[in-house]
VEXDREN-356833 format. One record per residue: residue in three letters; x, y, z of N, C-alpha, C in turn. Coordinates in pm, 1 decimal, m for minus. Example, Ala and Ser with C-alpha at 12.3 -4.5 7.8 and 13.67 -1.06 7.14 Angstrom:
2
- res/n.east/n.north/n.up/ca.east/ca.north/ca.up/c.east/c.north/c.up
- ALA/1319.0/m569.0/780.0/1230.0/m450.0/780.0/1320.0/m330.0/780.0 .
- SER/1285.0/m225.0/708.0/1367.0/m106.0/714.0/1290.0/3.0/787.0 .
***
This chain:
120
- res/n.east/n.north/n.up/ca.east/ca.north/ca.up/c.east/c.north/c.up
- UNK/83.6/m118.7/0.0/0.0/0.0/0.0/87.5/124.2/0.0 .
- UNK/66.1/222.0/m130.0/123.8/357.6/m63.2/53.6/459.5/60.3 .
- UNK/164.4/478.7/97.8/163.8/582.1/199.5/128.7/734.0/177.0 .
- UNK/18.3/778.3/173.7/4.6/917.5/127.2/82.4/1017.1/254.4 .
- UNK/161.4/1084.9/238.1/191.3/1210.2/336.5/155.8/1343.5/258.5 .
- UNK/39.8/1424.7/334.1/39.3/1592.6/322.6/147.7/1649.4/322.9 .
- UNK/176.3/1784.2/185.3/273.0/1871.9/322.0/206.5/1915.4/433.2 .
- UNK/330.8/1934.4/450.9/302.7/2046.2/587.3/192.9/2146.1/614.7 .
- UNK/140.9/2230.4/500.7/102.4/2312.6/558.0/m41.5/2271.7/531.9 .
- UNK/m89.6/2179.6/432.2/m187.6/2109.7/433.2/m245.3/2031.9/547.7 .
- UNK/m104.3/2006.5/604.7/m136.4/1886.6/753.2/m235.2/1964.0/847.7 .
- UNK/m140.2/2091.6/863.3/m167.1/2186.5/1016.6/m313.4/2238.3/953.8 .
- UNK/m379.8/2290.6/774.4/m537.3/2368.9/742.3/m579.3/2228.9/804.3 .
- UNK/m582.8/2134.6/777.0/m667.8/1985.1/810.7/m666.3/1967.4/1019.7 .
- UNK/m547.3/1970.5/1039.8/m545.1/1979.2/1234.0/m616.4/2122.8/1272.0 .
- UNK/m599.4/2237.3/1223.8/m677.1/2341.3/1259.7/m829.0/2284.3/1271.7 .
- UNK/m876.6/2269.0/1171.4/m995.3/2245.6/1185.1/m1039.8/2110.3/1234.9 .
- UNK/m971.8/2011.0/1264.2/m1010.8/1911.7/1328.0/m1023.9/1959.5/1484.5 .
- UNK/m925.6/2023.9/1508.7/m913.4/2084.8/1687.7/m1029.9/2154.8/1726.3 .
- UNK/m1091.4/2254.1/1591.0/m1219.2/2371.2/1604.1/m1313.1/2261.9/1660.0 .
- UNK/m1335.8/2137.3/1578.3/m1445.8/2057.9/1608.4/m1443.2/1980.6/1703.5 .
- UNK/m1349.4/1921.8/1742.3/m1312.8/1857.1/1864.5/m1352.7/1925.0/2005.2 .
- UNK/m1325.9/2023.5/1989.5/m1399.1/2090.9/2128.3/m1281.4/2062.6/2303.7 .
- UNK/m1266.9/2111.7/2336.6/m1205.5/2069.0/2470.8/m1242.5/1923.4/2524.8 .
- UNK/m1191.4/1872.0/2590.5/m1215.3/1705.6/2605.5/m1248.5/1629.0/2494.1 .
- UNK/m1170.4/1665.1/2340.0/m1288.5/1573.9/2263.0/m1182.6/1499.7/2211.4 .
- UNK/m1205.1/1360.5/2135.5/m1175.1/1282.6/2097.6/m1153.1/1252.1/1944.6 .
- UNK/m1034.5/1257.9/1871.6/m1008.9/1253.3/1748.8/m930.0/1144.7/1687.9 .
- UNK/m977.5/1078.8/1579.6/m959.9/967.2/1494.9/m873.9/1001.8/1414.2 .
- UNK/m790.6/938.3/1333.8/m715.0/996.2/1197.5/m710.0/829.3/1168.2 .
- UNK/m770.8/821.7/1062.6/m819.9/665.7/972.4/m704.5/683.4/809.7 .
- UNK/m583.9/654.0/774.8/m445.7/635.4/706.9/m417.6/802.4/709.6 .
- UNK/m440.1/832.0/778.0/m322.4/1015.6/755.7/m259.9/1031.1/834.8 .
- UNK/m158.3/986.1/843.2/m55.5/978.5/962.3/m0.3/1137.3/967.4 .
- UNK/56.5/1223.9/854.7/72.3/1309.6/861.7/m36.7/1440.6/974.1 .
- UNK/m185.7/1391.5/954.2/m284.3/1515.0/1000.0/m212.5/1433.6/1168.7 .
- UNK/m270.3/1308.1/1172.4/m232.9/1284.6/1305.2/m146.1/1317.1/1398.5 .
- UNK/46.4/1331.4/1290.8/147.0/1446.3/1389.1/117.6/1635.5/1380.7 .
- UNK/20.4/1619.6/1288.1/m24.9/1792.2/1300.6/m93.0/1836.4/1388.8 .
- UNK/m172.9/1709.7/1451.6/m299.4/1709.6/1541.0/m205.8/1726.6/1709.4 .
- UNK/m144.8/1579.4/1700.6/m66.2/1609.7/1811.1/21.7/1746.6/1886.8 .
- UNK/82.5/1770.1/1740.9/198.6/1865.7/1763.6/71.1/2014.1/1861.8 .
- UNK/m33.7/2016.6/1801.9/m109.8/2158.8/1820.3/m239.6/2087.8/1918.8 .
- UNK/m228.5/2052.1/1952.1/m313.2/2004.1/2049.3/m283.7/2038.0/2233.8 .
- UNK/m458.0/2081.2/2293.4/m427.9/2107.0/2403.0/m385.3/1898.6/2480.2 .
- UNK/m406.6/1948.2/2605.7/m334.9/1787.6/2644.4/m472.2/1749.4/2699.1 .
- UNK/m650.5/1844.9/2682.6/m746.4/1765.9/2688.9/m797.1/1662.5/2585.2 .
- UNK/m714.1/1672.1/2471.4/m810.0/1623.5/2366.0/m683.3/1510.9/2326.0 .
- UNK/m785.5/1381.4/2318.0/m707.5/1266.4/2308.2/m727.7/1233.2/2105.4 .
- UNK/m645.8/1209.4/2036.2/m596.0/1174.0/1941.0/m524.1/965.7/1903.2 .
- UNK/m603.3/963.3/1820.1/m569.0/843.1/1767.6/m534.4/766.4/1615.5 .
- UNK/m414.6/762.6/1602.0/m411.9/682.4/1439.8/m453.6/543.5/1433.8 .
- UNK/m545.7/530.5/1341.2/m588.4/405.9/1246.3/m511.5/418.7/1141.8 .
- UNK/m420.3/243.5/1129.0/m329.8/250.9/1018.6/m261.2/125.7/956.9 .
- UNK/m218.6/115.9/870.7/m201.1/m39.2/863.5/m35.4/m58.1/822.5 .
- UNK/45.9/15.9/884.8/194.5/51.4/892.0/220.2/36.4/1026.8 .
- UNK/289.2/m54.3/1064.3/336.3/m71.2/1190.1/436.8/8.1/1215.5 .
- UNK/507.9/78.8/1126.1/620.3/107.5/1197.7/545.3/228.4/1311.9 .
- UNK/437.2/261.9/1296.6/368.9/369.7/1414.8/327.0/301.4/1522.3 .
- UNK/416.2/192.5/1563.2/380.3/151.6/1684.8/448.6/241.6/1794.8 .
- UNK/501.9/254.9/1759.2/586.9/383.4/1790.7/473.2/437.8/1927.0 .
- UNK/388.5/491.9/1870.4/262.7/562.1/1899.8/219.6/500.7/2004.1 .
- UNK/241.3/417.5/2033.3/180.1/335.0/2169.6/27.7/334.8/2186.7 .
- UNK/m0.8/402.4/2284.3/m175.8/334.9/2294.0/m260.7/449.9/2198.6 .
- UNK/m153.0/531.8/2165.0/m230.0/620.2/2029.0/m205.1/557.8/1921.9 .
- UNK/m195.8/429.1/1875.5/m210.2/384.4/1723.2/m213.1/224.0/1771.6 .
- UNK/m353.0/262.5/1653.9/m452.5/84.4/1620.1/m381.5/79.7/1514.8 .
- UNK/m339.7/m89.6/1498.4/m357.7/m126.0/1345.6/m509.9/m137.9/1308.8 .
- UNK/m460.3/m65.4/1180.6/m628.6/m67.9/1094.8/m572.7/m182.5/1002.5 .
- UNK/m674.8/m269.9/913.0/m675.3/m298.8/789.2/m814.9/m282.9/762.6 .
- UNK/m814.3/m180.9/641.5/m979.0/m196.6/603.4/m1026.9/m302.4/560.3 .
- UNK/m935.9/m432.4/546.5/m1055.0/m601.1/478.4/m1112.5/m595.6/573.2 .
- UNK/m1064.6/m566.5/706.8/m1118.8/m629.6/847.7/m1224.5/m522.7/900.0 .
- UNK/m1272.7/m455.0/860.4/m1364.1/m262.5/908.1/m1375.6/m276.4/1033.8 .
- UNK/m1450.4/m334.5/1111.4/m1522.4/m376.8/1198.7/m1392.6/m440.5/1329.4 .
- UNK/m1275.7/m496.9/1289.9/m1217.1/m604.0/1408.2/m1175.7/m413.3/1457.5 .
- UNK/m1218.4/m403.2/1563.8/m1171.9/m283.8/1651.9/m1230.0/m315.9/1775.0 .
- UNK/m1117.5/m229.7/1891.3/m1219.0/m280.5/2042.0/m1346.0/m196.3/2014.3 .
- UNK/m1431.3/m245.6/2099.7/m1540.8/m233.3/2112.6/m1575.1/m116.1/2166.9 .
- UNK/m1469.0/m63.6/2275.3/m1479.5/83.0/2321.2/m1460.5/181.5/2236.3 .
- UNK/m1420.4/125.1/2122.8/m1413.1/262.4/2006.5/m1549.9/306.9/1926.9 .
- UNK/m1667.3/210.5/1962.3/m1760.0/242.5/1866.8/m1834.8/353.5/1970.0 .
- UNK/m1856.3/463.5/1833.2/m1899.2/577.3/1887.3/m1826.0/672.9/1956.3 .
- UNK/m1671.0/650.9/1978.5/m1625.7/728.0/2040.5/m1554.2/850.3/2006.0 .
- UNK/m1600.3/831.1/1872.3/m1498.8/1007.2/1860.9/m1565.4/1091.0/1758.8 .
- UNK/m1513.8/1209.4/1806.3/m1595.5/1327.7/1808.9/m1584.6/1378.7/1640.3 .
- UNK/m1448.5/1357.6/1553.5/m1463.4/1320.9/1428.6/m1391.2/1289.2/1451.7 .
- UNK/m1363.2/1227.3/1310.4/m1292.6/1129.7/1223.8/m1251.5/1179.6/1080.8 .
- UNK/m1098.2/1147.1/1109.1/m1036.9/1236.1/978.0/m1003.2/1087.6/874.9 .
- UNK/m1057.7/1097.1/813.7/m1014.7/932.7/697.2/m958.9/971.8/573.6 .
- UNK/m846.7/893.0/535.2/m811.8/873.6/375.5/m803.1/782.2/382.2 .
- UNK/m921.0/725.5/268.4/m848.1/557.9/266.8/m748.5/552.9/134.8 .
- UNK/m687.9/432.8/165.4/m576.3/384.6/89.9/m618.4/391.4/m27.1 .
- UNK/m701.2/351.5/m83.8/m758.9/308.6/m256.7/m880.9/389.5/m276.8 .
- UNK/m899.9/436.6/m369.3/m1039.3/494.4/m410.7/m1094.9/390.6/m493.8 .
- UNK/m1106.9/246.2/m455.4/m1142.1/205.9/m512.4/m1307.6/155.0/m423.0 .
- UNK/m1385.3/109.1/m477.2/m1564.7/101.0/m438.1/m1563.6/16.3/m323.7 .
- UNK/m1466.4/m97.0/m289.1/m1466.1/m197.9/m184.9/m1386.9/m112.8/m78.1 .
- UNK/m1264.2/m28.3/m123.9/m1222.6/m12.2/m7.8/m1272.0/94.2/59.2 .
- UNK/m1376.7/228.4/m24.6/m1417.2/273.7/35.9/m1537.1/270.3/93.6 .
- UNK/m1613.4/183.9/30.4/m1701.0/110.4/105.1/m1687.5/49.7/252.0 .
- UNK/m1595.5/m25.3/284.0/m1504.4/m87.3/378.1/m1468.2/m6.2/492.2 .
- UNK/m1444.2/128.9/444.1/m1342.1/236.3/529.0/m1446.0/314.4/576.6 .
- UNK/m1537.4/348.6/521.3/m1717.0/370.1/571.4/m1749.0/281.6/691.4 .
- UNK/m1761.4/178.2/674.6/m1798.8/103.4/787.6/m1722.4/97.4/898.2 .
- UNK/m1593.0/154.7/901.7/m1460.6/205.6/980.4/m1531.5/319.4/1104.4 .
- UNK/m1573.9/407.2/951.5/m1568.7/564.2/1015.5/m1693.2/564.2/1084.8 .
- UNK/m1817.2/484.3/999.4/m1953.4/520.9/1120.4/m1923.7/403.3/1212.3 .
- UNK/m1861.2/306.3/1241.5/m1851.9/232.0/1350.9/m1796.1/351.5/1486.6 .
- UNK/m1684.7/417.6/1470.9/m1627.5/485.8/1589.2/m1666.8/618.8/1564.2 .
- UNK/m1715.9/677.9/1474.4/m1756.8/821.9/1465.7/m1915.7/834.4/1512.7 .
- UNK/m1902.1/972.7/1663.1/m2022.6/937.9/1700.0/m2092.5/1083.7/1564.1 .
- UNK/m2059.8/1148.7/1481.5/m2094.3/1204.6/1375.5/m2062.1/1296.7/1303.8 .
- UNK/m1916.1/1381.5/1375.7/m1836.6/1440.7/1221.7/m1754.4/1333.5/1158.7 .
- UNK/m1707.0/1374.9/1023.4/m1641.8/1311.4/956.5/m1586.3/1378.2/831.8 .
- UNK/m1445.8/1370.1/799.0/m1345.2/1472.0/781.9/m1282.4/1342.4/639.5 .
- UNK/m1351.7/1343.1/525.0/m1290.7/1286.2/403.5/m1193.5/1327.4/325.4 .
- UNK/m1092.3/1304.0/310.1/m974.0/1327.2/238.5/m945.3/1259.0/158.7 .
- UNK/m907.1/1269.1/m24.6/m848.0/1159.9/m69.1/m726.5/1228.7/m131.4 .
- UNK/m681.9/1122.1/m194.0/m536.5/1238.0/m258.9/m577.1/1221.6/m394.0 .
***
């Protein structure tokens, strides 16, 4: 799978406005944009918890902030994630009809209802 990375300054217009919506205590997803996810972090107060979905391990890195995603699997996620975040920033890997089909069932599983689509 390629790896899409934003620049930079694309990362931080996309974390700006993920932070606006997030709200103090709120909870944010990033579903393959690893890039918005270190934009998110970097500018983030320390109420608002942040998480990558991703199917690159080397972001284990990330510790209890990064799930492996694979979109074949939409659905294998803990169970405490459904509904839990406040949006959800997604690019999926392929624009192709299965995977974004697939990556849908990702985003309304843990998104309790913004949702932040990106493709490249």
């Amino acid at each position: 799978m390629k790896q899409l990375w934003y620049n930079d300054s694309t990362s931080k217009l996309l974390a700006e406005e993920v932070l606006a919506i997030a709200q103090p205590n709120g909870k944010v997803a990033c579903i393959g944009c690893p890039s918005v996810y270190q934009a998110v972090w970097k500018m983030k107060p320390s109420s608002i918890c942040v998480l990558l979905l991703d199917n690159v391990k080397q972001f284990e890195h990330y510790k209890e902030n990064y799930v492996f995603y694979d979109y074949n699997q939409p659905l294998d996620l803990p169970q405490e994630m459904e509904r839990a975040f406040d949006i959800v920033v997604v690019d999926p890997p392929f624009l192709t009809e299965e995977c974004l089909c697939k990556t849908a069932l990702t985003t309304r599983y843990i998104a309790k209802d913004k949702i932040l689509l990106c493709t490249g």
